[in-house]
C-alpha positions in Angstrom: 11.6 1.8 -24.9 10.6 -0.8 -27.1 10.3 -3.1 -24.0 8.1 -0.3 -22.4 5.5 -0.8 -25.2 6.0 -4.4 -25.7 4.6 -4.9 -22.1 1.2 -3.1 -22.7 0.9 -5.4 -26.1 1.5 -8.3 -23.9 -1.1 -6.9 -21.3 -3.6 -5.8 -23.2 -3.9 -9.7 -24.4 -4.0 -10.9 -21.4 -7.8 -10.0 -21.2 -8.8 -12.4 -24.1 -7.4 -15.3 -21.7 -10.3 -16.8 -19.5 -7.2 -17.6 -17.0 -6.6 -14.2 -16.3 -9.8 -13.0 -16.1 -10.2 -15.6 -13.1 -7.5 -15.1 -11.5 -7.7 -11.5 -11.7 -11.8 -11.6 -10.3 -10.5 -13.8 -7.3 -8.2 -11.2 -6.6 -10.5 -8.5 -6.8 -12.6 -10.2 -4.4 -9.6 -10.4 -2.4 -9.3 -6.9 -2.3 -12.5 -6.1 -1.2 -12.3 -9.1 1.3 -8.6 -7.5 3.2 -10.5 -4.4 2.9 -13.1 -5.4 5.3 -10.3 -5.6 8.2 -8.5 -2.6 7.9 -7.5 -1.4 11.1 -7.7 2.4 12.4 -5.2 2.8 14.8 -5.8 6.7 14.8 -2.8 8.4 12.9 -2.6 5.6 10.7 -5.2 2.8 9.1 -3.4 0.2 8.1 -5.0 -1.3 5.0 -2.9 -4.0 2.8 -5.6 -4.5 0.0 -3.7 -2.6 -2.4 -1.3 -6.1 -2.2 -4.2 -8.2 -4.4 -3.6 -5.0 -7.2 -0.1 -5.6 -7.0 0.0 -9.2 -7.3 -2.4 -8.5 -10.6 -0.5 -6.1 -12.0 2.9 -8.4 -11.7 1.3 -11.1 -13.3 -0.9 -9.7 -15.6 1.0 -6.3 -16.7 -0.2 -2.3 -16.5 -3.2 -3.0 -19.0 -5.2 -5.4 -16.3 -3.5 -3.4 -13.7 -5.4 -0.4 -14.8 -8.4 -2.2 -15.3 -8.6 -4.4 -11.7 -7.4 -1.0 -9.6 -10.6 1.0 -11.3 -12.9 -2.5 -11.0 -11.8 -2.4 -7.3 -13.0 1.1 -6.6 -16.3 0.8 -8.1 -16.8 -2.5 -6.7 -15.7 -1.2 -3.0 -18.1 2.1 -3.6 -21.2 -0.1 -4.0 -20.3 -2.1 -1.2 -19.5 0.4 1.2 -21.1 3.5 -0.4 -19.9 6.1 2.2 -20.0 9.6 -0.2 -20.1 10.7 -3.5 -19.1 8.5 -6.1 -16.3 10.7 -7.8 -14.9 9.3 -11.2 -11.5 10.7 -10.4 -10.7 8.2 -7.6 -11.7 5.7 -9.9 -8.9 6.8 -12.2 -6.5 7.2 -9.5 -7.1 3.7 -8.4 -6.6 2.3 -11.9 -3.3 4.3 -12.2 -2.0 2.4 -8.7 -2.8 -0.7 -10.8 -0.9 0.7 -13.5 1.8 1.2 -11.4 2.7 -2.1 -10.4 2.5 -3.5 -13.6 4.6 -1.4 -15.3 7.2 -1.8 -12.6 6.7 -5.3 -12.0 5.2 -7.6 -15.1 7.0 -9.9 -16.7 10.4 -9.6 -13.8 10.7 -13.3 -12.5 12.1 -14.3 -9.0 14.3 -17.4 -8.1 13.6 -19.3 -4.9 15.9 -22.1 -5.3 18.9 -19.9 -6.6 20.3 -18.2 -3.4 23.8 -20.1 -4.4 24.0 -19.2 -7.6 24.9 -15.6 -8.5 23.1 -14.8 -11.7 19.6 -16.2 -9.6 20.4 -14.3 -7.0 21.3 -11.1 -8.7 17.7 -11.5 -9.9 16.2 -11.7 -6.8 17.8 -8.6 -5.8 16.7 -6.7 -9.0 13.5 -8.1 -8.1 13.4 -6.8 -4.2 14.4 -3.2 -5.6 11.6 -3.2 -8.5 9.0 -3.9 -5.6 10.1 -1.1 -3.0 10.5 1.3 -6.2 6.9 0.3 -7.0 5.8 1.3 -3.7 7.9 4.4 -3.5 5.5 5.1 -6.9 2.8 3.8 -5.7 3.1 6.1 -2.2 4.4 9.2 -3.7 2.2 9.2 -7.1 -0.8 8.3 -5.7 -1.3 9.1 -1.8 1.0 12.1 -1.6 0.1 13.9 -4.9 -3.4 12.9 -6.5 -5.2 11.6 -3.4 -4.1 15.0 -1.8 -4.6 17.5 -4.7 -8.3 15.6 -5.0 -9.0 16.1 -1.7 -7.8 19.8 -1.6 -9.9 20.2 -4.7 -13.2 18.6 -3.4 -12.6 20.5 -0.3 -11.6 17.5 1.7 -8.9 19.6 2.9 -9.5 23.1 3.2 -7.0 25.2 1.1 -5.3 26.9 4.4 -5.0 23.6 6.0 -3.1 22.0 2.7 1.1 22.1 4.2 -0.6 20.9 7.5 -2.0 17.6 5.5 1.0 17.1 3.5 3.6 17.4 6.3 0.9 14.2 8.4 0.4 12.7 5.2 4.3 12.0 4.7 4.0 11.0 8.6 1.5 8.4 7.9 3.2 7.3 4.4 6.5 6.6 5.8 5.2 4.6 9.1 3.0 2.9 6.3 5.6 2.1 4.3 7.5 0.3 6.9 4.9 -1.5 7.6 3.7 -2.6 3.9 7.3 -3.3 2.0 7.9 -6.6 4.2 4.4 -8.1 3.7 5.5 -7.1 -0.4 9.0 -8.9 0.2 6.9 -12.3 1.3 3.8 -11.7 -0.7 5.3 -11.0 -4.2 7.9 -13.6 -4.9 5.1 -16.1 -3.4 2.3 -15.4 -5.3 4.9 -15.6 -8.5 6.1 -18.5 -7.7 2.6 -20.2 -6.9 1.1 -18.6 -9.8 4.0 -20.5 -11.9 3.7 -23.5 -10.4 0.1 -24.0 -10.6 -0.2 -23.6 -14.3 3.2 -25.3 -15.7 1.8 -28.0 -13.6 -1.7 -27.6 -15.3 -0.5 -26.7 -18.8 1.3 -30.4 -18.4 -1.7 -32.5 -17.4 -3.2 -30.8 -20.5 -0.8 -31.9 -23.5 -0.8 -35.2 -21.4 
C-alpha cells in the first residue's frame, strides 16, 4: 500500500520537471494528431490515440496521467468542437490517464534479457500489467462511465440501455484485439527509447 502512495508522490513531482512537461505536450499533440485518422469501419472506429495517454502515464505515473487524459479532451473539444462541452468526459478521460499510470509507472522492461530468466520473468510481468491496464481501461471507462454518461445525457435512450451494452461489449472485445498488440510493440519501445535518450543525455551533461 505504501508503494500505491509512493507512486502518486513520485508523480505528482514529475510536473516541476521541464522534461516531463515536454515530453508529455509532444505526446499530447500526438494524441490529437492519431486522432485525426481514426477510421469508421461501421460497427467499430478504430482509434489508437489513447496509446500517447498510455505511454504518459507509464513514464510519468497516475498524477500526469490524470492531468494529460483531461488536457487531451479539452484540447480535442476545441479542435473538433462537435457538441456540448460536458465536464464529465473530461474527468473520464483523466481517469483513463489515471489508469495507465497506476498500472504501469515505474514497471521496467528488458529487451536484451530473453536468456536470462529474472529479465525475462520481467517482461512477462510487464506484458500482463499492460493487457490488465487495458482490461481497466475498457471495462472502467468504455463499458461503465462512457455508457452510464451517455444513458444519463440521453445518448442512449433508457429502453435502448441492454441493447447498447450487449454492442458495446461487441465493439470492445473486437477492439481489444485489435489494440493489445500495437500495446505489446508500443510500450516496451517507447520505454526503452525514453531510457535511452536521457541516460545518454544525462551523460553528455556531467561530461
Amino acid at each position: 500500500m505504501k508503494g500505491f502512495f509512493n507512486s502518486f508522490v513520485m508523480s505528482a513531482k514529475e510536473f516541476l520537471k521541464l522534461r516531463t512537461l515536454t515530453v508529455t505536450a509532444m505526446l499530447i499533440a500526438a494524441s490529437m494528431f492519431i486522432e485525426m485518422f481514426s477510421v469508421d469501419i461501421g460497427f467499430v472506429k478504430l482509434n489508437f490515440a489513447f496509446i500517447a495517454i498510455a505511454v504518459i502515464g507509464m513514464l510519468f505515473g497516475p498524477c500526469m496521467g490524470f492531468a494529460a487524459g483531461m488536457c487531451c479532451d479539452i484540447v480535442g473539444f476545441l479542435a473538433h468542437p462537435t457538441s456540448a462541452f460536458l465536464p464529465a468526459y473530461v474527468l473520464v478521460a483523466g481517469i483513463q490517464g489515471l489508469i495507465y499510470g497506476i498500472v504501469l509507472y515505474h514497471k521496467s522492461y528488458d529487451s536484451e534479457g530473453a536468456i536470462e530468466k529474472s529479465k525475462a520473468k520481467k517482461n512477462v510481468t510487464f506484458i500482463v500489467r499492460i493487457v490488465i491496464a487495458r482490461l481497466c481501461d475498457v471495462i472502467i471507462i468504455n463499458l461503465l462511465l462512457n455508457t452510464s454518461l451517455n444513458l444519463h445525457y440521453g445518448f442512449i435512450p433508457q429502453q435502448a440501455f441492454g441493447a447498447a451494452i450487449v454492442a458495446r461489449v461487441a465493439k470492445n472485445a473486437l477492439e481489444l484485439a485489435l489494440d493489445l498488440p500495437l500495446l505489446f510493440a508500443i510500450l516496451p519501445a517507447a520505454l526503452m527509447a525514453y531510457k535511452r535518450v536521457f541516460r545518454t543525455l544525462t551523460r553528455r551533461a556531467k561530461v
